[in-house]
Structures are given as C-alpha cells and as structure tokens.
C-alpha positions as CSV (number, residue, x, y, z in Angstrom):
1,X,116.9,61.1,71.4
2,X,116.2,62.1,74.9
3,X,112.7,62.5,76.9
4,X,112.6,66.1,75.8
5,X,112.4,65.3,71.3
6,X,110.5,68.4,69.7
7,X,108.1,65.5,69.1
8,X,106.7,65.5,72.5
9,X,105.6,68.9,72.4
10,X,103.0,68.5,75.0
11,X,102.5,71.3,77.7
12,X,102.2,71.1,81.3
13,X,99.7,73.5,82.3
14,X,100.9,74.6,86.0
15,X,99.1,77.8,86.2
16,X,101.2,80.9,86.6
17,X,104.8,80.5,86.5
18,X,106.1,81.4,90.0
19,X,109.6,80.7,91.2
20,X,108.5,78.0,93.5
21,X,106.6,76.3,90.9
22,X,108.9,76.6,88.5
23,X,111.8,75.6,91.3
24,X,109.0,72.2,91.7
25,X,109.4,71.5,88.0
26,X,112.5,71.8,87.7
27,X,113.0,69.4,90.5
28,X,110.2,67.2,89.5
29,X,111.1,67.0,86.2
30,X,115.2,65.9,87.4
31,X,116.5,68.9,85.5
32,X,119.7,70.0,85.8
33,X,122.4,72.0,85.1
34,X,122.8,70.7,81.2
35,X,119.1,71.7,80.3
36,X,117.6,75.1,79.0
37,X,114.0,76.3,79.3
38,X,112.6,79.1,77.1
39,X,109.8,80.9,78.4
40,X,107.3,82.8,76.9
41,X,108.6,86.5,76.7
42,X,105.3,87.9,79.5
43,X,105.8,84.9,81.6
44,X,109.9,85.1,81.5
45,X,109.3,88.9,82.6
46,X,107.2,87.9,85.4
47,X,109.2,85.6,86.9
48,X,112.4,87.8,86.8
49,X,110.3,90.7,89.0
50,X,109.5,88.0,90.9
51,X,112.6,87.0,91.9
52,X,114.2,90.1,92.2
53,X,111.2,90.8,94.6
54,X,112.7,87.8,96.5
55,X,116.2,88.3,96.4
56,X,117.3,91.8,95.5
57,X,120.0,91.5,92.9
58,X,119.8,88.7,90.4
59,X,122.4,88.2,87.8
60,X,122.3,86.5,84.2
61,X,122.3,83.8,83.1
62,X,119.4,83.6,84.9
63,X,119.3,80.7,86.7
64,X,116.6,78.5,89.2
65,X,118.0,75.3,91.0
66,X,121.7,75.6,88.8
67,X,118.9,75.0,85.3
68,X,118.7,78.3,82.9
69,X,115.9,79.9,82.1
70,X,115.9,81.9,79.0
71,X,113.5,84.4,77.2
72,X,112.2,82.6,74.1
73,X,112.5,85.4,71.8
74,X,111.3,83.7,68.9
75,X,108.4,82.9,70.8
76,X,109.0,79.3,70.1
77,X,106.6,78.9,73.1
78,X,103.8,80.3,71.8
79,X,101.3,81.7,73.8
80,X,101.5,79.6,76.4
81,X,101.4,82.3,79.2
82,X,100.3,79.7,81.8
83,X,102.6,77.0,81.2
84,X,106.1,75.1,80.5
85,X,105.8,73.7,76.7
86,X,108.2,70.3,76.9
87,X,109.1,70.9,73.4
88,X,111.0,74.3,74.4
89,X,113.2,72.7,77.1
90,X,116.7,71.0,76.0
91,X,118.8,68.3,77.0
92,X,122.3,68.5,76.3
C-alpha cells in the first residue's frame, strides 16, 4: 500500500487550483514523474487556460513539474472545485 490508499481520501483544501499552487503541491507532496492526479473537470479547465495564458502552446499529456495531471471524467473527484482530493492521486 502506499501513502496515497483510496482509504485516505482526505482533501487538501488549497483554494483555487493555480499552476503555482498546484506546482507547490506537487513539490510538497514529493510527487513525481510515476504519479497521476485527476482533477475535477471545472478546475482541470481552469488550470489548462491558465497555463496556456503562461506559456503559449501546451501539449498533452499535460504535465506540471514532470507529474500528469488528468481530467477526472468520471468525476471521481467530486465536487471538490477548490481542492486536490488525496484519494484521486496515484502512485505507481
């Protein structure tokens, strides 16, 4: 099992998901290149015009910091809007 079980589903509220914060988690949280995070489908669409505000051209897989971050289109994330829900981010 690894820190990241769908039993610890908590959420971490961090307010709007920008790219910095979300660039802060995934460095806080020692993500890397083997982990996934879903997003809520408003807040994944935010955070894509907010990058391509930022630099131009982005390309997919869309990637922050080398981690993925995918569009949870079963909306396994719920409706958290506001914040990363631990139980939608996987270790591999």
């Amino acid at each position: 099992m690894n820190k990241y079980d769908q039993k610890q589903s908590a959420s971490i509220d961090i307010g709007e998901i920008t790219y910095k914060k979300m660039r802060d988690f995934i460095y806080k949280e020692n993500l890397c290149h083997r982990d996934l995070v879903y997003l809520h489908p408003a807040t994944f669409d935010h955070l894509i015009i907010e990058s391509k505000k930022i630099f131009g051209d982005i390309y997919l897989p869309f990637q922050i910091s080398g981690v993925e971050i995918l569009e949870d289109e079963t909306v396994r994330a719920g409706k958290l809007k506001t914040g990363i829900d631990k139980s939608v981010i996987y270790r591999f």
